[in-house]
Structures are given as structure tokens and as C-alpha cells.
C-alpha positions in Angstrom: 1.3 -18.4 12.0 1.0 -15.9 14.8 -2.3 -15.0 15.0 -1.9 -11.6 17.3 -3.8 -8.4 16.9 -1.4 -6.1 14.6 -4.0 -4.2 12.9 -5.4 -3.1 15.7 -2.6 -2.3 17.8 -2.6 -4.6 20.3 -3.2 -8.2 21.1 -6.1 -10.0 19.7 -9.1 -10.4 22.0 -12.1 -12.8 21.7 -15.3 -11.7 20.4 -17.9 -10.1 22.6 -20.8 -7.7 21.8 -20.2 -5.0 20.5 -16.9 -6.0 18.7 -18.7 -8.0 15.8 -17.2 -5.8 12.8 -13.7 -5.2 14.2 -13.5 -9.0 15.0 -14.5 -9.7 11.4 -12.2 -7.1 9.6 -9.5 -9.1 11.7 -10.3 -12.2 10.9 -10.3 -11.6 7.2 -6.7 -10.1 7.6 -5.1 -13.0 9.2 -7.4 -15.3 6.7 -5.9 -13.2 3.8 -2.4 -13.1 5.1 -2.7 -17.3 5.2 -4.3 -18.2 2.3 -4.7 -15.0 -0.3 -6.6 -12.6 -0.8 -9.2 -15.2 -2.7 -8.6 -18.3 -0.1 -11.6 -17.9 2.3 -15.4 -17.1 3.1 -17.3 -15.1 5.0 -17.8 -18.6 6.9 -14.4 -18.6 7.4 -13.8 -15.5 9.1 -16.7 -16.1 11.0 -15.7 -19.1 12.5 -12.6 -17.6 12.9 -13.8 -14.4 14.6 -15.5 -17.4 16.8 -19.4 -16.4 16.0 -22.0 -17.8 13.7 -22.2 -18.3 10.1 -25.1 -15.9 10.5 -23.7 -13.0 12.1 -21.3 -11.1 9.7 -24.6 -10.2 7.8 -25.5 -7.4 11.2 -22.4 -5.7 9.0 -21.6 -7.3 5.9 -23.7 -8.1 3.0 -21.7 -10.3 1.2 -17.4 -11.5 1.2 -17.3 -8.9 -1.3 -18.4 -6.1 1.5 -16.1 -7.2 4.3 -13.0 -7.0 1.4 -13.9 -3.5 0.8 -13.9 -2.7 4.7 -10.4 -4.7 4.9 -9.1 -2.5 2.1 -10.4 0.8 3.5 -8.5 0.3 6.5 -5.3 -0.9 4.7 -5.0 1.9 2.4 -5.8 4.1 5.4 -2.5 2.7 7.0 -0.7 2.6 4.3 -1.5 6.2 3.8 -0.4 7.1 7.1 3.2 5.2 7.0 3.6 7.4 3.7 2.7 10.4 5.0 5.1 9.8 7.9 7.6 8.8 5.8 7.8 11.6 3.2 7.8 14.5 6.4 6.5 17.0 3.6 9.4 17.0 1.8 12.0 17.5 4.6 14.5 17.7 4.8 14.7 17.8 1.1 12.7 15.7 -1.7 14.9 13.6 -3.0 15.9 12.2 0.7 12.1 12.4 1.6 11.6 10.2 -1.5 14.0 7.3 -0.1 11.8 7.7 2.8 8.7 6.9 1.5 10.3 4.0 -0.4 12.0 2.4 2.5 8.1 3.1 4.1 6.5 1.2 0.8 8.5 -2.2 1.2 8.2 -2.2 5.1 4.7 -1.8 4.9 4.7 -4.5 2.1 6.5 -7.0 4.1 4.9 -6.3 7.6 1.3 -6.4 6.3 1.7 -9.1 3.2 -1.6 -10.6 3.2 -3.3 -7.4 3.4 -0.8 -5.2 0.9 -2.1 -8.2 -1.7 -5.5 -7.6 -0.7 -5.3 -3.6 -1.5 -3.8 -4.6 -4.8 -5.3 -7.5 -5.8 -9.0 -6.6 -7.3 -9.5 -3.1 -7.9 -13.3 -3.5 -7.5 -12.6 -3.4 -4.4 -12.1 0.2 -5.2 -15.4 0.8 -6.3 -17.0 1.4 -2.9 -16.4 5.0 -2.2 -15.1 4.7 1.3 -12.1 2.3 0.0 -11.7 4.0 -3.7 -11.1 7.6 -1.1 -8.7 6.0 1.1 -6.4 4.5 -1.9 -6.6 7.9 -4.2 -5.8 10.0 -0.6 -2.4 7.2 -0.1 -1.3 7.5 -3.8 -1.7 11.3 -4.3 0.9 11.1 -2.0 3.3 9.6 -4.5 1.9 12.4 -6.7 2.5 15.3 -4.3 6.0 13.6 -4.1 6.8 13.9 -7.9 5.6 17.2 -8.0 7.9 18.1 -5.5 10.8 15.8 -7.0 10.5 17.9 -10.5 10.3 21.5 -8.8 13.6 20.5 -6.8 15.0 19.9 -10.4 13.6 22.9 -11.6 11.4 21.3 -13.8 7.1 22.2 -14.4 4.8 19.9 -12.8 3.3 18.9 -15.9 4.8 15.5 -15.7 4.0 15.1 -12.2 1.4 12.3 -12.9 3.1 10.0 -15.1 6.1 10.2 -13.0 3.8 9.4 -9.7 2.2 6.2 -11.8 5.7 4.8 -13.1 7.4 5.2 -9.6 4.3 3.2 -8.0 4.8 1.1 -11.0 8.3 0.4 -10.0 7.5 0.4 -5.8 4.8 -2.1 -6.4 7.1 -4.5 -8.8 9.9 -4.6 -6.1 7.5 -4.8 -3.3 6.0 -8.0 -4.9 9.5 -9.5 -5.7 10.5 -8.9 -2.5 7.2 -11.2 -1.0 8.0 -13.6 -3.7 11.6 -14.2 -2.3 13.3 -13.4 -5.7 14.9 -10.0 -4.0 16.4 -10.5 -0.8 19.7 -8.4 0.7 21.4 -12.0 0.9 21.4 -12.1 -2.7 24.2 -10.3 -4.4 22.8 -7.7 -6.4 19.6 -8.3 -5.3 18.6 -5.7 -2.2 15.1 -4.9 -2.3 15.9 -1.3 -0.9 19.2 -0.3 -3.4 17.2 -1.6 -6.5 14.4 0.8 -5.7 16.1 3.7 -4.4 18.3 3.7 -8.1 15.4 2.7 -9.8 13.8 5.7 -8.8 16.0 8.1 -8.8 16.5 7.1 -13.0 13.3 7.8 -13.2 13.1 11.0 -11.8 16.6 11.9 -13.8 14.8 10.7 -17.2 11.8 12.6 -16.1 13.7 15.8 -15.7 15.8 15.2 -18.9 12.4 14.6 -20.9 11.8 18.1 -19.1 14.6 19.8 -20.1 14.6 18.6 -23.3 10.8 19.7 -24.0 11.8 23.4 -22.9 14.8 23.4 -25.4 12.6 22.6 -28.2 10.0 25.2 -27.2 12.9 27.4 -27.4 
């Protein structure tokens, strides 16, 4: 297992003062990325960090605390890659929406541990700092659909149940994909093709369901 510093952006450092809480938050993402997001303790990241059993409590009242930190920070990046990915809509939505989806699964598969972390306990999400960061990266996919049905001429009004069923779909593939049941070997079986058609039925049945709700108000 290679055990360098991704999340941070460089390579991992030992623990000195002053580094306590970044040390941990990395620890628990390598921990999480090994064993799940339910496979250690605060001991364990600890001893992993290489301090005391003692010394995550100076930031962290309990496991439960450092998963919420761990989560922020991963729906903070996940956020970002989104962001980046969907260019406000350029150069049109539907190709900014194949963006964002090639950005979903890439974040999935570089980051596994911690993408099942974010999506694991939604408790997680009760701690305002983490339930921010995760509404902020999935508006996104909101923004997007409202985008997607104004490109088709279609009202927003389905926006948010278009938003949930394509993160419905990105988070099914994603999880395949870590599974090892969707791989581009297989035939028929590219993680990237499945969801790119995938989505763009949705959108289509979403505009049709449009469409159709205009006629009858007609």
C-alpha cells in the first residue's frame, strides 16, 4: 500500500508540533483507504500518525469527530474537481456534463477509501462544517441539471429530481467500478460509456416528461 501524502499534496512527513491535526486527518485516510471506512480507531490513527494514544483528543473528541474532519475535507475536494470539471457550462452543457462525470469516477477511483468514507454514514453529515461542504459539491449536480433542461428548452422545475437520479446513477457506477464488476476490459462494461448514456437517458426522459407536462397544460 503506498502510504504517500496525496491529500495534502505532497509527500508525507513525520509528525512534529504543530502538525497534530493534519497528521491525524491523514492517517485516518490511508487507515480508511486499507481497511474501510469502519476498520480502525482513533488508536490506530494515532499510532499511525506516530504519537500517543492520548494526543488526538488536543483536536478530536471522539473517532466519530476526526470522520467528520476527514469528510469535510473530501467533499471539499470533491467539490473542487466538479467545479473544474463542469467549467460553468462551457463550452456547452451537455459536454460540460461528460465532464463532470469523467471528474466523478476519477475522483472515485483515485481517492477510494475516502469517496466510501463521504458516502458511507451520512451522520457524518450532521456536523455543520461537513453537511456545508457535501450540499456546496452536490448543488453542483443541481446547477448542472438546471442548466441541462434550459439547453433543452425545458423549466427548471425538474431540476432537483433530475440532479438526485443522475447522482443516483454517478454513485452506482462509481461503486461498481471500485467493486471490479465495471472495467473497460470487459466488453460492454466501460465504466465511462455506461454513465455518459446513462445520463444522457435521463436527461432525454427528463425533457420528454417536460414536454409532455406542457402539452397537457395546453
Amino acid at each position: 500500500m503506498d502510504h504517500g501524502n496525496r491529500f495534502f499534496g505532497g509527500e508525507r512527513r513525520a509528525y512534529h508540533h504543530g502538525h497534530l491535526k493534519e497528521a491525524l486527518v491523514e492517517a485516518a485516510r490511508l487507515l480508511v483507504s486499507e481497511r474501510g471506512p469502519g476498520g480502525f480507531t482513533l488508536a490506530d490513527a494515532a499510532k499511525l500518525a506516530g504519537v500517543t494514544a492520548a494526543a488526538p483528543y488536543r483536536h478530536f473528541s471522539d473517532r466519530n469527530a476526526l470522520m467528520e474532519e476527514l469528510t469535510r475535507r473530501g467533499f471539499e475536494m470533491f467539490g473542487l474537481k466538479l467545479s473544474e470539471a463542469w467549467a460553468d457550462g462551457k463550452p456547452d452543457a451537455r459536454s460540460a456534463m461528460k465532464s463532470m462525470g469523467n471528474a466523478y469516477l476519477a475522483f472515485a477511483r483515485t481517492e477510494p477509501g475516502l469517496y466510501a468514507a463521504m458516502f458511507s454514514n451520512v451522520t457524518t453529515l450532521n456536523a455543520p462544517e461537513a453537511g456545508a461542504a457535501a450540499t456546496e459539491a452536490l448543488d453542483l449536480l443541481r446547477r448542472a441539471a438546471t442548466a441541462l433542461l434550459k439547453h433543452g428548452g425545458a423549466p427548471s422545475t425538474d431540476s432537483r429530481p433530475l440532479a438526485f437520479e443522475i447522482w443516483s446513477l454517478s454513485h452506482g457506477v462509481a461503486m461498481l467500478t471500485l467493486a471490479g464488476h465495471l472495467n473497460p476490459a470487459f466488453e460492454g462494461a466501460d465504466p465511462s460509456a455506461i454513465l455518459h448514456r446513462s445520463t444522457e437517458a435521463l436527461i432525454e426522459a427528463a425533457l420528454w416528461r417536460s414536454r409532455g407536462q406542457a402539452a397537457h397544460v395546453k
